[in-house]
Phi, psi and omega in degrees: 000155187261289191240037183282349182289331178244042152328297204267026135293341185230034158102025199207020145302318165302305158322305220258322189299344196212087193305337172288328169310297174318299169300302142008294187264336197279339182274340181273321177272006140295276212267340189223056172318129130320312200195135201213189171195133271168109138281164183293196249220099188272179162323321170270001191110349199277186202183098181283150181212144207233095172231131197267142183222132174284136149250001179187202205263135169029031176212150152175226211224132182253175168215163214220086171207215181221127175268179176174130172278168189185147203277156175241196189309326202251041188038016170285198172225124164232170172260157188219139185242129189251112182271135129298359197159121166241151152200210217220122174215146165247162183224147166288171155325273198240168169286165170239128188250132182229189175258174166027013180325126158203177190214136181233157187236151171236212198285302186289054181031037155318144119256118219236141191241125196256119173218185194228165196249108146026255164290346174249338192087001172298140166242150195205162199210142181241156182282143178244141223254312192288008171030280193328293163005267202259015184262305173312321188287318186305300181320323178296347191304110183227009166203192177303296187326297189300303163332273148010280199281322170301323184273338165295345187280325192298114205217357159215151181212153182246108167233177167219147165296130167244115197302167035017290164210140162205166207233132172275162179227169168288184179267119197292140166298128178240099116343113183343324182276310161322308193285244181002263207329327187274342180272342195277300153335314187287315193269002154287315156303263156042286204266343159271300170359289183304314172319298181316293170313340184261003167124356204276131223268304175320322187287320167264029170246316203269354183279338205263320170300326182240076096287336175304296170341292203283317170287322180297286164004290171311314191315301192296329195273318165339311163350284161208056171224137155331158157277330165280351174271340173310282228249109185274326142247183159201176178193074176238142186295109193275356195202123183295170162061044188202334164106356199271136201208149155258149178204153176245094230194140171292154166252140188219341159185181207207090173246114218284118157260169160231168195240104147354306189261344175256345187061002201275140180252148164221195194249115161283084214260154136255125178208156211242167223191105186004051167076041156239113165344083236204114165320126193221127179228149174223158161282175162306286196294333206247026201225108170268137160081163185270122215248145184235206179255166188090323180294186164253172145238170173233132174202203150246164206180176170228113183273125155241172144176217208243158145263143178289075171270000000 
């Protein structure tokens, strides 16, 4: 299974628990798809398929198999559809617009798309949902150049975080003077970033300096400060390549979803993740305390979603 582990972010524990409930919903996204992606048709007949069925605003369970026709007892020729794999996506808010894009695989044939975030300079790496897709896009492919020139074309992906568990925290106290100092900062970093990016050697050397600046910074406050008064965010990767993240994040809005097949309820955070954007769903049952705008959250998650062609 792919992203089954964070089932209950989205309402589907009660589901996943009660196999006739399960078979259900995997028959409702096989036969009545929102959205689906079709490869052609191979040497054997088989017609590989990628199909989505929404259980609420912007989450629910997709499935992973092949139709193909084939005579039955009395000789007619019917289709038969065969699933293979299922799992679980959320969609973000908004598109997220990146850089430097590319997409890697791992030993269990996973695809994970690795970018740099647009508006922050951040790098961050995602589980990628459309497979087929973008397995299909690859294949067409017939050299480095080509390659290259696709993944440089890649200039949006839509994701969202699926919580595992998270907890609100308060909020760091910013003083007028702290808060100035830090937008002068945002907009310095900003304008070597856009430099950098335009080639400037000087621009990633001085990018480089003040990160140094800023871990150093942390260390000496590590000292004798909380961690959490240290750290107004974090967004770190717990396992390379899996998409599995601790995070630390504002909460900027908030919404009560319910899960269709379960009835079960959960939360739609926007938060924002060292000035990256970000979608966020949890349940009711795995989220202490009330998040509001303005709060933090703190948890674990699975970042996942689509890339954009």
């Amino acid at each position: 299974m792919r992203l089954n582990d964070f089932y209950r972010s989205i309402g589907l524990r009660g589901v996943v628990e009660n196999t006739r409930k399960l078979n259900k919903v995997l028959r409702l996204a096989s036969f009545s798809p929102d959205f689906s992606y079709e490869r052609k048709k191979d040497k054997k007949g088989r017609i590989y398929f990628d199909r989505y069925k929404f259980l609420g605003a912007g989450f629910g369970v997709s499935v992973h198999g092949y139709r193909h026709l084939r005579t039955n007892k009395e000789g007619k020729r019917i289709e038969k559809h065969v699933v293979m794999d299922w799992g679980v996506f959320a969609q973000g808010h908004q598109d997220t617009f990146v850089s430097g894009t590319f997409v890697d695989s791992d030993a269990d044939q996973l695809l994970y798309c690795f970018a740099e975030d647009a508006h922050s300079g951040n790098n961050f790496e995602f589980r990628v949902n459309n497979v087929l897709e973008i397995l299909d896009k690859y294949q067409k492919l017939s050299n480095l150049n080509e390659l290259d020139s696709f993944e440089d074309n890649i200039q949006r992906v839509n994701m969202a975080m699926m919580m595992v568990y998270a907890t609100v925290v308060l909020p760091v106290v910013k003083s007028d003077e702290n808060q100035s100092f830090r937008e002068q900062e945002d907009a310095i970093h900003k304008e070597l970033l856009a430099r950098a990016r335009m080639g400037d050697i000087d621009a990633h050397q001085d990018l480089q300096n003040m990160a140094l600046e800023q871990e150093t910074d942390l260390r000496e406050r590590l000292c004798h400060e909380d961690l959490l008064s240290v750290f107004e965010g974090y967004f770190l990767n717990l396992v390379e390549q899996s998409g599995i993240f601790s995070v630390l994040a504002d909460i900027t809005a908030v919404e009560e979803l319910t899960n269709e097949a379960s009835l079960e309820r959960l939360y739609r955070l926007t938060v924002s993740i060292t000035d990256i954007k970000i979608t966020m769903y949890v349940s009711e049952a795995d989220l202490v305390g009330a998040p509001t705008p303005g709060m933090r959250v703190m948890g674990i998650g699975v970042l996942q979603g689509t890339v954009m062609l």
